[in-house]
SEDOLO-213557 format. One record per residue (C-alpha): residue in one letter; x, y, z. Coordinates in steps of 0.25 Angstrom, whole numbers, padded with zeros to 4 digits, always signed. Example, Ala and Ser with C-alpha at 12.3 -4.5 7.8 and 13.67 -1.06 7.14 Angstrom:
# residues 2
a+0049-0018+0031 s+0055-0004+0029 
//
This chain:
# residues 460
x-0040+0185-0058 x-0055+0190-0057 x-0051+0199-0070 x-0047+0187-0078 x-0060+0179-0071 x-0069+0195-0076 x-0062+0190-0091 x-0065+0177-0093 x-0080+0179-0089 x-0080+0190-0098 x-0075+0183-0109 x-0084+0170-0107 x-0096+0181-0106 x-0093+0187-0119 x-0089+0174-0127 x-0104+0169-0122 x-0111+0182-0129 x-0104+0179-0141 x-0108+0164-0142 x-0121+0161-0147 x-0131+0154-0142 x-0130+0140-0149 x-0114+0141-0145 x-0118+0144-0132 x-0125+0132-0131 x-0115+0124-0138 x-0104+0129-0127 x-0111+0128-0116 x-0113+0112-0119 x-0100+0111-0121 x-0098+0117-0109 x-0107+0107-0102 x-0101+0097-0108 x-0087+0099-0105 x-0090+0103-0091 x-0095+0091-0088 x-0083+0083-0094 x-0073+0092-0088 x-0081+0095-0074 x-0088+0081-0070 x-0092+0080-0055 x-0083+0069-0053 x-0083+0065-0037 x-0079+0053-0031 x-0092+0047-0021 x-0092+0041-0007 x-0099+0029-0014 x-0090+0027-0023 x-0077+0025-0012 x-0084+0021+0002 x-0084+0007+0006 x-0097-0001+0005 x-0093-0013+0014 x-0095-0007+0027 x-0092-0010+0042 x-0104-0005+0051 x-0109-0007+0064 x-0123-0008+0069 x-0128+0001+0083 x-0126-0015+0091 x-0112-0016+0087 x-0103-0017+0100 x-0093-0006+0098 x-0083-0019+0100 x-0087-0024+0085 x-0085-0010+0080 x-0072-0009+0084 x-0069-0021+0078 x-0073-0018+0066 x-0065-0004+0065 x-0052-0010+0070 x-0054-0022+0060 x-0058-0013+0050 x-0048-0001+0051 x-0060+0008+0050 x-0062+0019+0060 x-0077+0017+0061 x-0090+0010+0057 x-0105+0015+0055 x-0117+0010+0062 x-0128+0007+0056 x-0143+0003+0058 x-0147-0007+0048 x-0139+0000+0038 x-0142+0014+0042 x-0129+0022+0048 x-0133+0024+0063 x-0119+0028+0069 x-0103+0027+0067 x-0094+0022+0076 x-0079+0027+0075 x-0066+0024+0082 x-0068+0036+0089 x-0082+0033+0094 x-0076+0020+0102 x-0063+0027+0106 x-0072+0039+0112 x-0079+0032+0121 x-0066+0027+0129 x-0064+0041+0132 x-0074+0051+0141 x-0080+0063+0137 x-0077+0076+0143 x-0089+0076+0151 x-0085+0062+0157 x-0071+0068+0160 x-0076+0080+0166 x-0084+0070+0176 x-0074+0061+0177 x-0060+0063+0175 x-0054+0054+0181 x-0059+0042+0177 x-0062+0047+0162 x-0045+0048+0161 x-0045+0033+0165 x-0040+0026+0152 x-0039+0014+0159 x-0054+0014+0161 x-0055+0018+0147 x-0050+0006+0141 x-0059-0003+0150 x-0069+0006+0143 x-0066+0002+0129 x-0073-0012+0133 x-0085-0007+0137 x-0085+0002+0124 x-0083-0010+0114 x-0095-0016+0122 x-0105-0006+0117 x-0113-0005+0104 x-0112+0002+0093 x-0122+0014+0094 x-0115+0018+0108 x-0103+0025+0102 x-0107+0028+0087 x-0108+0040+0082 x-0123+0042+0077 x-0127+0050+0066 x-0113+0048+0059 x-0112+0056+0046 x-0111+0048+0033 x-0113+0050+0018 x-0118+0043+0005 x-0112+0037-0007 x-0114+0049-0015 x-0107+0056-0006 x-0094+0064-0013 x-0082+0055-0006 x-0074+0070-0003 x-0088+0075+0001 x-0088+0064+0011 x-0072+0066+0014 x-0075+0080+0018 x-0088+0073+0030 x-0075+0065+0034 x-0065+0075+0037 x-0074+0085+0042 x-0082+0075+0053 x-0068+0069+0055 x-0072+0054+0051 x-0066+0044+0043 x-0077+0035+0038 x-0090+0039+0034 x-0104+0030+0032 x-0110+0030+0017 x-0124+0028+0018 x-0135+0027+0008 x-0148+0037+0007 x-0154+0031+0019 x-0144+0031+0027 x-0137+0016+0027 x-0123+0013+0026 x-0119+0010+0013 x-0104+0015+0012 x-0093+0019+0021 x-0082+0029+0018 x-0069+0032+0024 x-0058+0042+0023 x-0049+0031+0016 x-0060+0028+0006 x-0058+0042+0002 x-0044+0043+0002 x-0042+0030-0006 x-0053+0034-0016 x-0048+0050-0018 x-0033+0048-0015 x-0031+0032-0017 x-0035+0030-0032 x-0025+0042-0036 x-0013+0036-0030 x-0005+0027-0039 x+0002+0014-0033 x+0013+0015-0028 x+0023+0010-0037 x+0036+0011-0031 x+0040+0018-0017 x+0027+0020-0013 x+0023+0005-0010 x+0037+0001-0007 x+0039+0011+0004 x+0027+0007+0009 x+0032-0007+0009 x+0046-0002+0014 x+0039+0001+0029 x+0036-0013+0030 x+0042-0023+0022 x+0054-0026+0034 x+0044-0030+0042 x+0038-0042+0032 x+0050-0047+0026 x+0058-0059+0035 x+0072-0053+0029 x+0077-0062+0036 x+0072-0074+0032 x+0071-0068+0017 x+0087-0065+0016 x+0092-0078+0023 x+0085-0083+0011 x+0088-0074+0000 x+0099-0068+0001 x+0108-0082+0000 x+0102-0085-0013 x+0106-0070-0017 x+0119-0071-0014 x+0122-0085-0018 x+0118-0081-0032 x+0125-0067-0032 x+0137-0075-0029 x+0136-0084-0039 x+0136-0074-0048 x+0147-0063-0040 x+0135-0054-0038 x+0142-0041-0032 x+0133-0030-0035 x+0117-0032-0034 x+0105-0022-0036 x+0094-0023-0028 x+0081-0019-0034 x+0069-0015-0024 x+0078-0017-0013 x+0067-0016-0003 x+0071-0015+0012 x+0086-0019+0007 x+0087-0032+0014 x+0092-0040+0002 x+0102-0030-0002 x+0107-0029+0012 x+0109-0044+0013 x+0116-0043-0001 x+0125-0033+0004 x+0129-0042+0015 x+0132-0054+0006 x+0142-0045+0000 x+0133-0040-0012 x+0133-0024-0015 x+0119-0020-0016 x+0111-0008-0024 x+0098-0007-0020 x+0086+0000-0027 x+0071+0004-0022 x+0060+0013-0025 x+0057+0015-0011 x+0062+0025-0002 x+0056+0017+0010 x+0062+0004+0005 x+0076+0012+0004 x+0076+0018+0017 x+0073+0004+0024 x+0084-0002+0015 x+0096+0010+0018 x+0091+0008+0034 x+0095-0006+0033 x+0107-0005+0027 x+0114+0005+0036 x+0111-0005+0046 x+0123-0012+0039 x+0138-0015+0040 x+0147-0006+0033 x+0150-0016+0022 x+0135-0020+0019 x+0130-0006+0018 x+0142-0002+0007 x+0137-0013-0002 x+0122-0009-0002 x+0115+0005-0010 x+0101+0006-0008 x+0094+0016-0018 x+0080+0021-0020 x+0073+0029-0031 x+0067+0024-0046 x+0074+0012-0052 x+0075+0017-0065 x+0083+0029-0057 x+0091+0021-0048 x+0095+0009-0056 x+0101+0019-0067 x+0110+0025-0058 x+0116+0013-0054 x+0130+0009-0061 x+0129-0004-0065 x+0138-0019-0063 x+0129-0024-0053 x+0129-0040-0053 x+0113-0043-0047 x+0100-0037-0046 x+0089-0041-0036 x+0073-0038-0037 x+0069-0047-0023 x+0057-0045-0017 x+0048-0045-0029 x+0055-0030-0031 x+0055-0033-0049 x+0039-0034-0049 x+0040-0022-0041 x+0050-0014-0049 x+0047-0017-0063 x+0033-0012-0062 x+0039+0003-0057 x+0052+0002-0070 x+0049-0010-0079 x+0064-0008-0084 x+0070-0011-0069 x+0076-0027-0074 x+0082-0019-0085 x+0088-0008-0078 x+0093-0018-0066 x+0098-0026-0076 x+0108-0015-0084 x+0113-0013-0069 x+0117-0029-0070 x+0133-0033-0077 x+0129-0039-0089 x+0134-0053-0085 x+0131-0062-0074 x+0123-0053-0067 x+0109-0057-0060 x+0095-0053-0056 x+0087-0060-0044 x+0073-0057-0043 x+0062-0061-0033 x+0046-0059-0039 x+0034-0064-0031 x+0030-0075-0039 x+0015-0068-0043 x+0010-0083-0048 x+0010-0088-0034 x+0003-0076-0029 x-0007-0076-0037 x-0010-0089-0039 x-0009-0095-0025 x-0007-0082-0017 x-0020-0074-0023 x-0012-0063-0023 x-0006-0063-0010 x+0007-0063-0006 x+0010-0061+0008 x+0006-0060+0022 x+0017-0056+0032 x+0015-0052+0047 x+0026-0045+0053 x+0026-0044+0068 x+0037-0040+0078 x+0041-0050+0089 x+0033-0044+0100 x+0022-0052+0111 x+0015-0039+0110 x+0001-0042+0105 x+0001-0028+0098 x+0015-0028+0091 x+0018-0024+0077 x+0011-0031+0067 x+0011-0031+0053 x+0006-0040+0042 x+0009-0037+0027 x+0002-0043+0016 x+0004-0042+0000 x-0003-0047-0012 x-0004-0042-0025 x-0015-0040-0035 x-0014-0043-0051 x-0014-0031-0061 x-0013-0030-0076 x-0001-0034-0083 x+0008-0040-0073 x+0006-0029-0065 x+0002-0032-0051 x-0001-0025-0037 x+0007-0029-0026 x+0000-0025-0012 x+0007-0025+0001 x-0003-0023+0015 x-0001-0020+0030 x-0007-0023+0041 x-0002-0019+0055 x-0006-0024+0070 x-0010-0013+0079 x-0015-0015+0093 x-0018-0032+0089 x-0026-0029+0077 x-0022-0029+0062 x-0023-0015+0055 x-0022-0012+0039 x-0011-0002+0039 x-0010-0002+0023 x-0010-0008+0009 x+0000-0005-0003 x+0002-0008-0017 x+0011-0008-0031 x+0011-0014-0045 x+0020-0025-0046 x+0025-0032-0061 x+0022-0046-0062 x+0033-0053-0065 x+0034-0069-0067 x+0046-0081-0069 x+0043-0076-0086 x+0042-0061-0085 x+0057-0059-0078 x+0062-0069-0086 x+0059-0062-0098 x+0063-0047-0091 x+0076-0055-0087 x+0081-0061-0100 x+0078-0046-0108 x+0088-0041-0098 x+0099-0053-0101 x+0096-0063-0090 x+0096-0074-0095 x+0098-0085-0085 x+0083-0084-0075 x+0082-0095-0064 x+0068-0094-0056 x+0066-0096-0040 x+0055-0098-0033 x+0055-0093-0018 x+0046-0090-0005 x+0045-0077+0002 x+0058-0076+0012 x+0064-0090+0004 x+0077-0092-0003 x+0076-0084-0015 x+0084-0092-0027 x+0082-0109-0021 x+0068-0113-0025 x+0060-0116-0039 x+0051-0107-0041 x+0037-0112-0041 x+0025-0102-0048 x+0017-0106-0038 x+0025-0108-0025 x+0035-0098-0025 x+0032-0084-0019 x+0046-0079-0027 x+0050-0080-0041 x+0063-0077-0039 x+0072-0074-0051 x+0089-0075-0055 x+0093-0070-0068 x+0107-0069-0073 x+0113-0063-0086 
//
């Protein structure tokens, strides 16, 4: 290694005696040059990340008020300030801490130091004091021109989680924490997660949302009433979810082949179904992979598809040729397609963009049992292409905490756009529904306006 290193310094040594002096000069701009195209000091800055809206605290504030503000927050600490100077930091820690006794107060006393008891009794004196009894003065902080791993790096090493930004004199201007690193060097390079990703996410919770219930007492008889009509005997499923509809399919007598990116959604769904008779299990296949993959392995002769809960807006955007592939799996005559699509116009123009807001709590009297609230809405993109965002939020110990946020593309698709992927495909008899969240699914007019679903039958 160092001979081949001697070589190359050699020959740069001698190809630099034999150059003249103008070439010289002419390379080494070049050189310049190119070294700073190719080699630019490119680093990301803790201004250009922290947050600018910051919670602070002055030295008067009661340690009550504090508190409130990092439980209400989700924040792990606040800084102190005087005027705007940064004075002090007060953490979790800090307030925790001064329930428990020092070594010298144990030493002294260790019997009633090991009083827990007493220590929680404490707790209301603590929240009664002020601020500047329990902070932590002199706290280390940074400035906006800060390289952000640079200030990383003071993080990890001073074990801390949120650092103050402050200005050359020493005000408060900026906060910083670990997430805002993580989101900024880590976040931007993760892609959205456009198939198993969000939906196995989703798949944790979804059961715990959805009044099955009440949704299948609903649907399923319009279902089956029109896959009667039509001696409906084989039906394929598509985004199957957690298998409910196929299941109650299987039970009206229907042989069900479900398919579904997600492996989460598939392990709930094959859970549920061994849960079943004999004769219901042997009429119900849950698979799970790509639906290009899937769907071309499958033999053919199948008399219905379904795409329910809004599954089409969500397939089509990960394989556009999805109705056209489905379809090939269809007989060729008198076979049918029920879809069910979030109406988008009444989201949009009466929703603002919302669409749900569902609590989920277990039948307890216990104050502090499981809560959860879920809530979705989406966000317009470029060419019918929209963001569909799903929240959590769980109850712990009586207050409400963020537990998390996630998010996918989504195809717009209205009355005219599957009416027009339908007839391409042969389907040439279209009727329109309207419907509400957990209502009958194929009774009412659909209204633009009113209607959360747009629910569609089309048969060839």
């Amino acid at each position: 290694m160092y001979r081949i290193l001697l070589a190359y310094c050699i020959s740069c040594q001698l190809q630099c005696q034999i150059t003249t002096r103008q070439e010289k000069s002419k390379n080494l701009l070049i050189f310049s040059h190119l070294s700073v195209r190719v080699m630019p000091r490119i680093h990301m800055l803790v201004g250009d990340v922290m947050s600018k809206k910051v919670d602070h605290v002055t030295r008067s504030t009661s340690v009550k008020e504090v508190c409130q503000i990092i439980f209400g927050r989700g924040i792990n600490g606040v800084p102190v300030v005087d005027g705007r100077k940064v004075v002090g930091f007060i953490t979790e820690k800090d307030v925790i801490s001064k329930l428990f006794p020092s070594i010298q107060e144990y030493m002294e006393d260790p019997i009633n130091t090991s009083d827990f008891e007493k220590m929680e009794e404490k707790a209301s004196e603590i929240l009664k004091f002020r601020a500047e009894k329990i902070m932590a003065k002199n706290p280390i902080t940074i400035t906006s021109d800060t390289p952000l791993l640079r200030a990383q790096s003071t993080m990890s090493s001073n074990k801390i989680g949120r650092l103050p930004v402050v200005d050359e004199e020493g005000n408060l201007i900026g906060i910083l924490s670990k997430g805002d690193i993580f989101r900024s060097v880590v976040g931007s390079k993760i892609p959205f997660e456009e198939e198993e990703g969000f939906y196995d996410w989703q798949s944790k919770d979804l059961d715990k949302f959805v009044n099955w219930n009440k949704r299948l007492s609903n649907e399923i008889p319009d279902l089956t009433k029109e896959f009667k009509k039509r001696k409906v005997k084989k039906v394929i499923d598509v985004g199957f979810s957690t298998g409910e509809h196929a299941i109650a399919l299987a039970k009206n007598g229907f042989e069900v082949v479900g398919v579904d990116t997600s492996s989460g959604m598939h392990k709930i769904a094959e859970n549920k179904k061994e849960k079943q008779s004999s004769a219901v299990k042997d009429k119900i296949k849950f698979l799970t992979g790509k639906y290009e993959d899937l769907i071309s392995e499958l033999p053919g002769g199948f008399d219905a598809a379904i795409f329910l809960g809004n599954a089409l807006p969500h397939v089509i955007y990960t394989d556009d040729q999805i109705l056209k592939r489905v379809s090939k799996l269809l007989k060729p005559k008198n076979s049918i397609m029920v879809f069910q699509i979030i109406n988008m116009e009444k989201v949009f123009k009466v929703n603002g963009g919302f669409r749900e807001f569902v609590m989920y709590d277990y039948e307890s009297k216990d104050p502090y049992s499981e809560r959860h609230i879920i809530f979705g809405f989406y966000d317009r993109g470029r060419n019918k292409i929209l963001t569909t965002n799903r929240a959590v939020l769980n109850n712990e110990l009586g207050r409400w905490v963020f537990r998390g946020i996630n998010s996918t593309p989504i195809v717009q698709i209205g009355k005219d756009d599957i009416t027009k992927m339908l007839k391409k495909l042969g389907f040439s008899k279209i009727s329109f529904y309207g419907g509400m969240f957990f209502g009958p699914l194929l009774k009412d007019k659909f209204d633009p306006l009113k209607s959360d679903w747009l629910n569609v039958v089309a048969i060839r």
